[in-house]
Each structure stands twice: as C-alpha cells, then as structure tokens.
C-alpha positions as CSV (number, residue, x, y, z in Angstrom):
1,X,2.5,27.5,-20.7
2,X,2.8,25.5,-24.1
3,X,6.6,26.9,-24.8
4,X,8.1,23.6,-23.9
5,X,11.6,24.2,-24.6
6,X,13.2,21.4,-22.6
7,X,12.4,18.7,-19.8
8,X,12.9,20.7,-17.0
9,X,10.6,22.8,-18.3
10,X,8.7,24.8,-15.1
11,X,7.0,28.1,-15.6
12,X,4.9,29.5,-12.8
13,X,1.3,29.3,-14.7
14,X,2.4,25.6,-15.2
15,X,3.4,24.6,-11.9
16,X,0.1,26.9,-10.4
17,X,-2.4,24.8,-12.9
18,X,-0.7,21.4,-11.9
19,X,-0.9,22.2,-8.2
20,X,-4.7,23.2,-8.5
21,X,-5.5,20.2,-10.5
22,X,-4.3,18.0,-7.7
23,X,-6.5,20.0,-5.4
24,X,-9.5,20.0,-7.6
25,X,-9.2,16.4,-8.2
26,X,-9.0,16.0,-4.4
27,X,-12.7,16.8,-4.3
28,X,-13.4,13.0,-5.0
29,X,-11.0,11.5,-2.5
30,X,-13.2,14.1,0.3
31,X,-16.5,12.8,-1.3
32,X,-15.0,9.0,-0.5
33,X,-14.3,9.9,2.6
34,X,-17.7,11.5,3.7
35,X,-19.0,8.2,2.6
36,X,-16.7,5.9,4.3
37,X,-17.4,8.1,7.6
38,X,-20.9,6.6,7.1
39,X,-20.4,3.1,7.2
40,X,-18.3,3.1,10.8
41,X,-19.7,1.8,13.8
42,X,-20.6,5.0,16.3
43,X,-20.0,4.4,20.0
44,X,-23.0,5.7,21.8
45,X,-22.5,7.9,24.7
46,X,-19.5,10.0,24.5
47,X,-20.0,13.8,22.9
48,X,-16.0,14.0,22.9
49,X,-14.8,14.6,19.3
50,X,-12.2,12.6,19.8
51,X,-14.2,9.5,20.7
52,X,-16.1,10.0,17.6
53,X,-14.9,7.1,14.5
54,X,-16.2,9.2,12.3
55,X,-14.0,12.2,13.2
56,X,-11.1,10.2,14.0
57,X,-11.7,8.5,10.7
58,X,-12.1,11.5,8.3
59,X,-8.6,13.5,9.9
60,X,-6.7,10.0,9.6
61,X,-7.7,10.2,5.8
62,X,-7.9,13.8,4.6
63,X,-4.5,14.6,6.8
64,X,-3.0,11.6,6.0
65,X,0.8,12.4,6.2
66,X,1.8,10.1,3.1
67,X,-0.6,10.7,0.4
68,X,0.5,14.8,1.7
69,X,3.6,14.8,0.7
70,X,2.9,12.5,-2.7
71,X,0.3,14.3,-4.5
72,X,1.3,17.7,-2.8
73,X,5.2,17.9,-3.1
74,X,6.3,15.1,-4.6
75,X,3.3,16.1,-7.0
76,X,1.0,13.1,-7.9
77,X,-2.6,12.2,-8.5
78,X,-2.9,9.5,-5.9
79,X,-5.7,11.1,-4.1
80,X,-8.3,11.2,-6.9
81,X,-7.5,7.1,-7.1
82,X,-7.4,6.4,-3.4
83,X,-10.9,8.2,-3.8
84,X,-12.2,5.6,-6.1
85,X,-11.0,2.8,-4.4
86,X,-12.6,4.1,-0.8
87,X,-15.5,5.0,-2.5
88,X,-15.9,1.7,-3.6
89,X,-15.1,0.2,-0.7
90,X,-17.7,2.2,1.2
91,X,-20.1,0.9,-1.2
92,X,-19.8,-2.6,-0.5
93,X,-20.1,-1.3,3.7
94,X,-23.3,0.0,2.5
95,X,-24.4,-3.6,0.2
96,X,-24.2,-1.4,-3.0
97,X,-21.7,-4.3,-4.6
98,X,-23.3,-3.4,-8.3
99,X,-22.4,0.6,-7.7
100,X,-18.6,-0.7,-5.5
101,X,-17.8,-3.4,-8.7
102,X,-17.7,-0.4,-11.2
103,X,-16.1,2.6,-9.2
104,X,-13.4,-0.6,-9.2
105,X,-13.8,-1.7,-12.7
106,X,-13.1,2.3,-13.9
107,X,-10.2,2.5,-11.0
108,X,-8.7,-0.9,-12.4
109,X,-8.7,0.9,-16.2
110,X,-7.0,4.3,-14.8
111,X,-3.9,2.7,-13.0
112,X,-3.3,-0.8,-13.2
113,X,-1.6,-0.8,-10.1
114,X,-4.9,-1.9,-8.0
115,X,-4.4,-5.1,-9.8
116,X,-3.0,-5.9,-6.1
117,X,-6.3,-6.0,-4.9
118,X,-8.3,-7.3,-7.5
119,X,-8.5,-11.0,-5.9
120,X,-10.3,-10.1,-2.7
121,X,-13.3,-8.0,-5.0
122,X,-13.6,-11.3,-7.3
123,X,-13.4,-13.6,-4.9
124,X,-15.8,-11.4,-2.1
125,X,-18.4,-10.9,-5.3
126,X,-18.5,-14.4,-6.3
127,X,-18.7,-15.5,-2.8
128,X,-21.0,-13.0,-1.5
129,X,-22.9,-11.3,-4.3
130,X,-23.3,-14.2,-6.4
131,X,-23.9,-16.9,-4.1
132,X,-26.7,-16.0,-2.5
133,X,-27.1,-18.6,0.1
134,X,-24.8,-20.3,2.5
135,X,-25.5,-24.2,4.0
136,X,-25.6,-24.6,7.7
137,X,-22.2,-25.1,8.2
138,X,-21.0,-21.9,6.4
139,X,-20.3,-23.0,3.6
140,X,-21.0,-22.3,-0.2
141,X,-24.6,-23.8,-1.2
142,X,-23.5,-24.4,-5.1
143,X,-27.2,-24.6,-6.4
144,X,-27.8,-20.9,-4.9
145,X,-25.9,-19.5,-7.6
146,X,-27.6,-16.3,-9.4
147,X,-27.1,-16.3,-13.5
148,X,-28.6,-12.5,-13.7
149,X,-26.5,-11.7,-10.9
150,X,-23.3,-13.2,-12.3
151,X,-24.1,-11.9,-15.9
152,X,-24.6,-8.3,-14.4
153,X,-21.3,-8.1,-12.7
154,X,-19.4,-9.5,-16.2
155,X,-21.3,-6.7,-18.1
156,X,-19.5,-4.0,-15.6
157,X,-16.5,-5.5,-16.3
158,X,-16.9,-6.1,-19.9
159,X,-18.2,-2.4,-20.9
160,X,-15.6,-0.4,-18.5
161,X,-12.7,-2.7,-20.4
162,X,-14.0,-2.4,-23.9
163,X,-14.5,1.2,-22.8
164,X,-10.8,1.4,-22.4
165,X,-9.4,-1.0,-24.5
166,X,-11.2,-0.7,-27.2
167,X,-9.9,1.9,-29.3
168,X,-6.4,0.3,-28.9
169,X,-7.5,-2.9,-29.9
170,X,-9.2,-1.5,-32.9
171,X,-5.6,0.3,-33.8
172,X,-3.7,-3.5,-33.2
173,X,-1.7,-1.3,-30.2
174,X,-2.6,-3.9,-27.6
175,X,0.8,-5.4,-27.3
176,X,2.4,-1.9,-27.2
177,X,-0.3,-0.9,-24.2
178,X,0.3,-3.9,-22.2
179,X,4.4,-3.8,-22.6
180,X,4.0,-0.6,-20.8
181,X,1.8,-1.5,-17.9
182,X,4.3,-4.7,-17.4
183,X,7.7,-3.5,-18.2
184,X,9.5,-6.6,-16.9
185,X,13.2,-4.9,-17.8
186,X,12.9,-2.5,-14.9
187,X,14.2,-4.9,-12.4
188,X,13.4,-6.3,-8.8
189,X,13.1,-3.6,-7.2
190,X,12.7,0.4,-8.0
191,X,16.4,2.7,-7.6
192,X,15.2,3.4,-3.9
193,X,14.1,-0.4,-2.6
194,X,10.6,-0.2,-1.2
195,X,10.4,-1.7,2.0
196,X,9.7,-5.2,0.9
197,X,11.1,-8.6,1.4
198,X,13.2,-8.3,-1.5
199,X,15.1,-5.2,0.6
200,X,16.1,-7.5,3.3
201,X,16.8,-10.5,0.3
202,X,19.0,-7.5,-1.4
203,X,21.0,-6.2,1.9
204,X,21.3,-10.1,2.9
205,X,22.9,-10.7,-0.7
206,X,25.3,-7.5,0.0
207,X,26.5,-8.5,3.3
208,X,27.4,-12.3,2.5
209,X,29.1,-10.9,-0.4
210,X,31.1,-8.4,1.6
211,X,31.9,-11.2,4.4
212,X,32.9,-13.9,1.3
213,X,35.2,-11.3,0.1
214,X,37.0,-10.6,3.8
215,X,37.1,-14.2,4.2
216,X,38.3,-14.7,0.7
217,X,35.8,-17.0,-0.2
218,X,34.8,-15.0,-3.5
219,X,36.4,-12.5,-6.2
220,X,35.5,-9.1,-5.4
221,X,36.8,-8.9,-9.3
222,X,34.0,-11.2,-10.1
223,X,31.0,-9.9,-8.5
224,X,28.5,-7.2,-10.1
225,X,29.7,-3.7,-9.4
226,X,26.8,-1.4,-7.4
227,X,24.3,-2.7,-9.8
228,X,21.6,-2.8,-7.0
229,X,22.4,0.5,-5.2
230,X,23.7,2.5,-8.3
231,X,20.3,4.3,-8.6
232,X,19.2,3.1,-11.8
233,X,16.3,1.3,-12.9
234,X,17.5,-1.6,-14.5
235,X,18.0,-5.3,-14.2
236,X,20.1,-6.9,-12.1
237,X,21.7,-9.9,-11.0
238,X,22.3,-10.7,-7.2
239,X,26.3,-11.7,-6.4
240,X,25.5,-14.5,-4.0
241,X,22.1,-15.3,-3.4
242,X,20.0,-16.3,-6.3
243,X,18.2,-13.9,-9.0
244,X,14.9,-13.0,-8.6
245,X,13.0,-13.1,-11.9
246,X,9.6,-12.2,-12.5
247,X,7.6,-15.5,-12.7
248,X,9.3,-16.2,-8.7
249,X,7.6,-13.0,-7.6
250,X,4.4,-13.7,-8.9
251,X,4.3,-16.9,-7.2
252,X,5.2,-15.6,-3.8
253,X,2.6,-13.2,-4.4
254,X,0.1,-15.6,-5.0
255,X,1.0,-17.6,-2.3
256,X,1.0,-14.9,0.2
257,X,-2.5,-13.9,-0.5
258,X,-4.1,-17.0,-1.4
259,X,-5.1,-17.5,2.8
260,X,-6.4,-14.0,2.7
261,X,-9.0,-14.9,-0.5
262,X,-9.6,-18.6,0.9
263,X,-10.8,-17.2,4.0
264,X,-13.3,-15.0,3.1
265,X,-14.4,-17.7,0.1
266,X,-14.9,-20.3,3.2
267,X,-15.9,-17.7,5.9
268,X,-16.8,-14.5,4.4
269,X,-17.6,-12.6,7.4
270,X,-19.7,-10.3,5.7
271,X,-17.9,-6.5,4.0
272,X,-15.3,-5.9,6.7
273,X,-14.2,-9.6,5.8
274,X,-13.5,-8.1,2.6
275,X,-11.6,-5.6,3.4
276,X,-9.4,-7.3,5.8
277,X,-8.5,-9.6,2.5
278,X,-8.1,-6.2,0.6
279,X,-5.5,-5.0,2.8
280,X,-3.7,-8.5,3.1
281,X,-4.1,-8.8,-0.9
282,X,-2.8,-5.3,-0.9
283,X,0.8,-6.2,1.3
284,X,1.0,-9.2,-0.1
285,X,1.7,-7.5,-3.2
286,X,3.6,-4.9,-1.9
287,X,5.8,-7.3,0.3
288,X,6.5,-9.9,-3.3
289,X,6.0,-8.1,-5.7
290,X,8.2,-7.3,-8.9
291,X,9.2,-4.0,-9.1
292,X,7.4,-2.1,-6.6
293,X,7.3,1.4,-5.6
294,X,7.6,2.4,-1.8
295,X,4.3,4.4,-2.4
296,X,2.3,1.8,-2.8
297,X,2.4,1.5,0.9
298,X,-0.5,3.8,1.0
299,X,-3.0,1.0,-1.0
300,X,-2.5,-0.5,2.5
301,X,-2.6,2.6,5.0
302,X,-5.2,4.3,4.1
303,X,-8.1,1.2,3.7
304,X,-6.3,0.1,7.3
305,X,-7.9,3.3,9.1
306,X,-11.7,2.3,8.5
307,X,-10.5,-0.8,10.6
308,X,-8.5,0.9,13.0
309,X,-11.0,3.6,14.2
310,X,-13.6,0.2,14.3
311,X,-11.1,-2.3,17.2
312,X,-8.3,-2.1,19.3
313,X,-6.0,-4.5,17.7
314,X,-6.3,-2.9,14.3
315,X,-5.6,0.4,15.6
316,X,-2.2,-0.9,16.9
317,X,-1.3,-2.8,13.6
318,X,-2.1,1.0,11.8
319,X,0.0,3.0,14.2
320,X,3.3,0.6,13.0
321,X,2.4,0.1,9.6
322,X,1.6,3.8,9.2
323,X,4.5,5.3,11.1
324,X,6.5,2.7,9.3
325,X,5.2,3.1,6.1
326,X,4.9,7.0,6.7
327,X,8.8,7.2,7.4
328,X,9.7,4.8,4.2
329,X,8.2,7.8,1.8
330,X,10.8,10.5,3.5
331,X,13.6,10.1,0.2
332,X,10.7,11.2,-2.5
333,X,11.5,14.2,-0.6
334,X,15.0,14.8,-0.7
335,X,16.1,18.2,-0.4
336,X,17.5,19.8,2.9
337,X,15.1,22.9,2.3
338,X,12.1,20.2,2.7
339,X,13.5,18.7,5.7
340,X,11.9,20.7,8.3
341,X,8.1,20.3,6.7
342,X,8.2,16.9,6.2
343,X,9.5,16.0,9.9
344,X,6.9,18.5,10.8
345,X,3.9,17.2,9.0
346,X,4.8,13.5,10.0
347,X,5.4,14.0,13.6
348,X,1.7,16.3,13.8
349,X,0.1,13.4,11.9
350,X,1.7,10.5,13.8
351,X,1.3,12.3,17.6
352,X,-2.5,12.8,16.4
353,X,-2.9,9.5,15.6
354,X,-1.9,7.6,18.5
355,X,-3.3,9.8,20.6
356,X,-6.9,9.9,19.2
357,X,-7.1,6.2,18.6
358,X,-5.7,5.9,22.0
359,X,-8.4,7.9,23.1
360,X,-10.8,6.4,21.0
361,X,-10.3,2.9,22.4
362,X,-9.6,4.5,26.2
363,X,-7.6,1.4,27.8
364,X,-3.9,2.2,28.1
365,X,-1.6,1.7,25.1
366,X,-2.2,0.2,21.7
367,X,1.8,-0.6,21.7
368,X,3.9,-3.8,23.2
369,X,7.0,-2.3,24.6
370,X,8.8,-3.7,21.6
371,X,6.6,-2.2,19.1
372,X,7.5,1.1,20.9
373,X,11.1,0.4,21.1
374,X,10.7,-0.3,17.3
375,X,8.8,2.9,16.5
376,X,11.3,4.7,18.5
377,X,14.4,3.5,16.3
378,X,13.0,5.2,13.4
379,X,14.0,8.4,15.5
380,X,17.5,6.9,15.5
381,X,17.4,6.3,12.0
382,X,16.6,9.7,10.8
383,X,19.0,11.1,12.8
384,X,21.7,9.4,11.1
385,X,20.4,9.6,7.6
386,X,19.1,13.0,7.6
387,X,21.2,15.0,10.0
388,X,24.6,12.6,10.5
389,X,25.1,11.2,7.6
390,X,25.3,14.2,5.2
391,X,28.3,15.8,7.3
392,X,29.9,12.9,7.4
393,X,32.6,11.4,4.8
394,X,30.9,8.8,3.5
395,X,28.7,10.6,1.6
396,X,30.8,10.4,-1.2
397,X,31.7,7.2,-1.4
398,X,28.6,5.2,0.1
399,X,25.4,7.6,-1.3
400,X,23.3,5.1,-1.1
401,X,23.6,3.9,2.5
402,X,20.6,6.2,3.7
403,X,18.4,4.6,1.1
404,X,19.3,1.2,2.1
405,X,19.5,1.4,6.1
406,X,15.6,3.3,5.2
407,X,14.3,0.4,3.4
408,X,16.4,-2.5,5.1
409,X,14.6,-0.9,8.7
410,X,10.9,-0.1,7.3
411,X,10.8,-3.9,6.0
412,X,11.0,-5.1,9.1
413,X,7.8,-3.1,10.3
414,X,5.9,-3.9,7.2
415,X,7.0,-7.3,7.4
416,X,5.7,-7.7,11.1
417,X,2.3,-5.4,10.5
418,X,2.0,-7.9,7.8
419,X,1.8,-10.8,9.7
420,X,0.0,-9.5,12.7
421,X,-3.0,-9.0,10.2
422,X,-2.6,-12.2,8.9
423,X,-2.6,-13.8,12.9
424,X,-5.7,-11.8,13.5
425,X,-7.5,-13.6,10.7
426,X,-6.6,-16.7,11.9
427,X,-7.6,-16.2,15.5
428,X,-11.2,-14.5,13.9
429,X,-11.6,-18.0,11.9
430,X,-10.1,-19.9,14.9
431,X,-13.4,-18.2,16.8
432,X,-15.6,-19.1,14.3
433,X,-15.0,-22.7,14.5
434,X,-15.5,-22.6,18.4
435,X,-18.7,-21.3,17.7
C-alpha cells in the first residue's frame, strides 16, 4: 500500500481501505440522522410508514442520491461533514445551542467550506441564545443581554480555533494556510460551471460574443480563445460582458443573504427560523459565490429535507431543487460504464421522493404544471448529453457543450428554488405582521 510509484497510483488494498474509510466515517452522518429524526413533527393517526416524517426523513437522508455518488464513486468524505453540520443542527431543534455551536465550530475548522453558513449560526446565537428576552413587539430588548452566555459561546469558538490554528501560528505558516483555503487564482467558476448565476452570466457572455462576431460587430481575432470552457482551472476574462473578480462576488453574496440573517435578527421564529436562513445563507453562496463547486449543492439539499417532510410548500421547493441539483452532479461521473447506475440510483431516489412526500402531505401534487414541465426537460437533456451527443460529430470540436447546456439548465432550477424560499419568508413575516 505505501509503494507509491506514481499519481495514478491504485492498488486493490488501497482502493479497499479508502472505500471502507468512507463507510466507517459514515457512522457519524447515520448518528446525525437518528437525531434529526427526533426533532420532526409526528402526524398523529396514520400507522402507514410512509406517512411517518421520521421515516420519510431518514431514507431522504441516508439514500440521498447526491451525497451517493460523491463520497461512494466519485469517492469523498462529504458524509462524515454533512454529519456534523445535521448534527448540529438537530441540536439547536432540541435548544442544545452550547453542544450545536461547537459540532459547528469543529465542522468550520475541518472544511472551510461551511463558511456559507456561518451568518445564520452567528446571527441565530446572538439573537436567540444571547438575547434572552424579546420586547412586546418582537423585537430585540438590548438590556436582556447575557455576558456569561456571550462569553461561553466566544470560548467555543476561541478554543476549537486555537485548537486548529494554533500550531501553524506558532510555526509563522498562517499566511501559507489561509492562501490555500482562498486560492483567488482559480477563477469564477470551477472547469465544469456549477449551476450558479455566474453559468447563465458565462453562456450570456458566449452567445453575445458569437452574435457580435455574425453581425461583425467584434474581432473574433480579438476575443479570448475557450478560456472559459477549455476545462482548466484558471482565470479568466469574459469577451463581452464584464469580469467578475472576487471582491464583486463577495458582495452579491452578502447582499443575497443579508434578508435571510435580517429576518430571523428581527423575527427569529424560533430553530426552524434558523434553518430556513441556513439554507438561504447556504444558496446564496452557492448561487454568487467565487469559485464554487457544483457539489456544494448538497449544503443546501440535504438541511432542505428536515423542512420538506415538516410542510407542503417546502416539500415542493425540495423535489426541484433536489432533482435539479441531483441531475447537475451527473459529470463527476463521467464514464459510459457508470451511466446505467447513476440513472438508476437517481431515478429510485427521485420516484421515492415525490412519491412519499406526496403521500406524506396526501393532497394532490406538490408540482405547478410548469415545475413539472421543467423537471421533465431534464429528461430531454440527458438524452442529448448522455446518449445523443456522444455519437454525434460534435464531440470533437464542441466537448464542452454537455457541460454547459448541464449547468446553463440546472441554474435555472436553483435560481427559481432559490427564490421560492426566499418568497416563502417573506409571506411567513408578511403573516407575522398581520398578527
């Protein structure tokens, strides 16, 4: 196993003790889910499994289709994180925030990553934790403000950090640490677009400078050759539109989240408030942010399910953002040997899921005809990128037209799941001022 004679290096003990580490590791992503099975609400009456939450909950999570193929083929340790952050999650459900602010603080120091949803747990601690009262009117009473409690959160923070940091700082390799969590020179976006805003900005760039060069309004001499859809990480400048850098994402970020945190600072709305704002944090980062991978779509998916097993019109937003979001993770898996299981596992996993949410919510369909008609294009899409496209001649000299019609058609579905969460806020604190 420790012959490594070059980078390809695969021998079958090594391959067999990676594979059971990701299982083994999977033990704390089951543990998470046992607990968030705890905190749903259980519908009295019914003995059907299916109208059980907690069932429905715990085979949307431990089957989920995504986080399958990315620990298990694509070969990952996403599921022993996503088991942190549920697991923290579930202890705020419960009103454990000391035990759910340092399963965060120790997820935070293993993969930076869930810095995308590190507003909504400061804001919801301050708010909530902290504060301990509210005045009649909802809001913040400032003089109800607990020191000890306040002090005890910064001591999790401070100890899990100095934990982690600490023997880098001692070396003077903090600068080298932090210019590899934040490697600016990467570029936009990732050599397969995640299905973000900056795909459509991208494939909007790409088609006005194909139409300036048929109408002879630009050079095609003069504009950048491929550099977006050449497959390499890297930097790159857009031919018409303006660049992106990364000071422009951070601000869109910001301002795409900053509803999400001011809602539950002003209306808190007690845990599940929270976690609406994590998952709105969550695609807020993943719809502006810099550089972003299309896996990070599960930091939304999978939090999405304790909501969607819980009321009707989550359970639709999950069923587009997760057969969306599902479909976008199909290139990670790219060879035509690997075809049939992933179709397989997806189409088990998505048929299950609408029909046991539609069970569990028993009144007609979760979908508007155009969300079906949506749904039902991704069909058409992989069609023509897994089946049609490969036979046809194009595949030499346009290889990355399956990647971009993927990304440019998942946007559009994370874009609208996106914003449906974001309406439903607004109608929950449109109700609360009624009241």
């Amino acid at each position: 196993m420790l012959q490594v004679e070059n980078l390809n290096y695969a021998s079958p003990p090594t391959v067999l003790f990676q594979r059971l580490s990701v299982i083994f590791t999977d033990l704390v992503f089951i543990f998470a889910v046992r607990e968030c099975c705890r905190c749903v609400q259980v519908q009295k009456g019914s003995q059907d499994v299916l109208s059980r939450p907690s069932f429905v909950l715990a085979a949307l999570l431990l089957w989920n289709f995504g986080l399958l193929i990315v620990d298990h083929i694509h070969f990952q340790y996403n599921g022993f994180l996503f088991g942190f952050l549920l697991l923290s999650v579930a202890k705020h459900l419960q009103s454990q925030h000391l035990q759910g602010a340092l399963l965060f603080a120790i997820l935070l120091n293993l993969k930076h990553i869930y810095l995308y949803v590190a507003p909504a747990y400061g804001i919801y601690l301050l708010r909530s934790y902290c504060f301990t009262q509210d005045n009649k009117d909802g809001s913040v009473s400032w003089t109800s403000l607990s020191p000890l409690r306040l002090l005890g959160l910064c001591a999790i923070v401070t100890s899990v950090c100095a934990l982690s940091f600490g023997p880098f700082i001692a070396m003077g390799q903090l600068p080298q640490v932090l210019s590899r969590l934040f490697p600016f020179k990467r570029g936009l976006c990732h050599a397969y677009w995640a299905p973000n805003i900056w795909a459509l900005y991208n494939a909007l760039d790409k088609v006005l400078a194909m139409l300036g060069v048929r109408l002879k309004l630009l050079e095609e001499a003069e504009l950048p050759r491929a550099s977006m859809t050449g497959g390499l990480v890297q930097e790159f400048q857009h031919a018409v539109l303006p660049s992106v850098s990364p000071p422009i994402t951070l601000v869109c970020t910001l301002l795409s989240i900053l509803p999400a945190v001011a809602s539950i600072w002003r209306r808190p709305r007690g845990a599940r408030g929270f976690l609406r704002c994590l998952l709105l944090c969550a695609l807020g980062s993943f719809m502006f942010g810099w550089h972003v991978h299309e896996k990070a779509i599960l930091l939304a998916i999978l939090p999405l399910s304790i909501l969607a097993v819980e009321s009707r019109e989550d359970a639709g937003i999950f069923l587009v953002l997760t057969t969306t979001g599902h479909y976008s993770l199909f290139p990670l898996v790219f060879t035509p040997a690997e075809l049939p299981i992933k179709a397989a596992l997806m189409l088990a996993f998505t048929v299950f899921s609408f029909a046991a949410l539609r069970k569990l919510h028993s009144q007609g369909s979760l979908l508007h005809p155009l969300e079906i008609l949506y749904l039902l294009g991704l069909v058409v899409v992989a069609i023509a990128c897994e089946i049609v496209f490969p036979l046809s001649p194009w595949q030499q000299r346009l290889p990355f037209l399956p990647l971009l019609a993927t990304s440019v058609y998942c946007s559009l579905g994370v874009c609208y799941s996106f914003l449906r969460l974001y309406v439903s806020l607004l109608r929950a604190e449109g109700k609360h001022k009624q009241l």
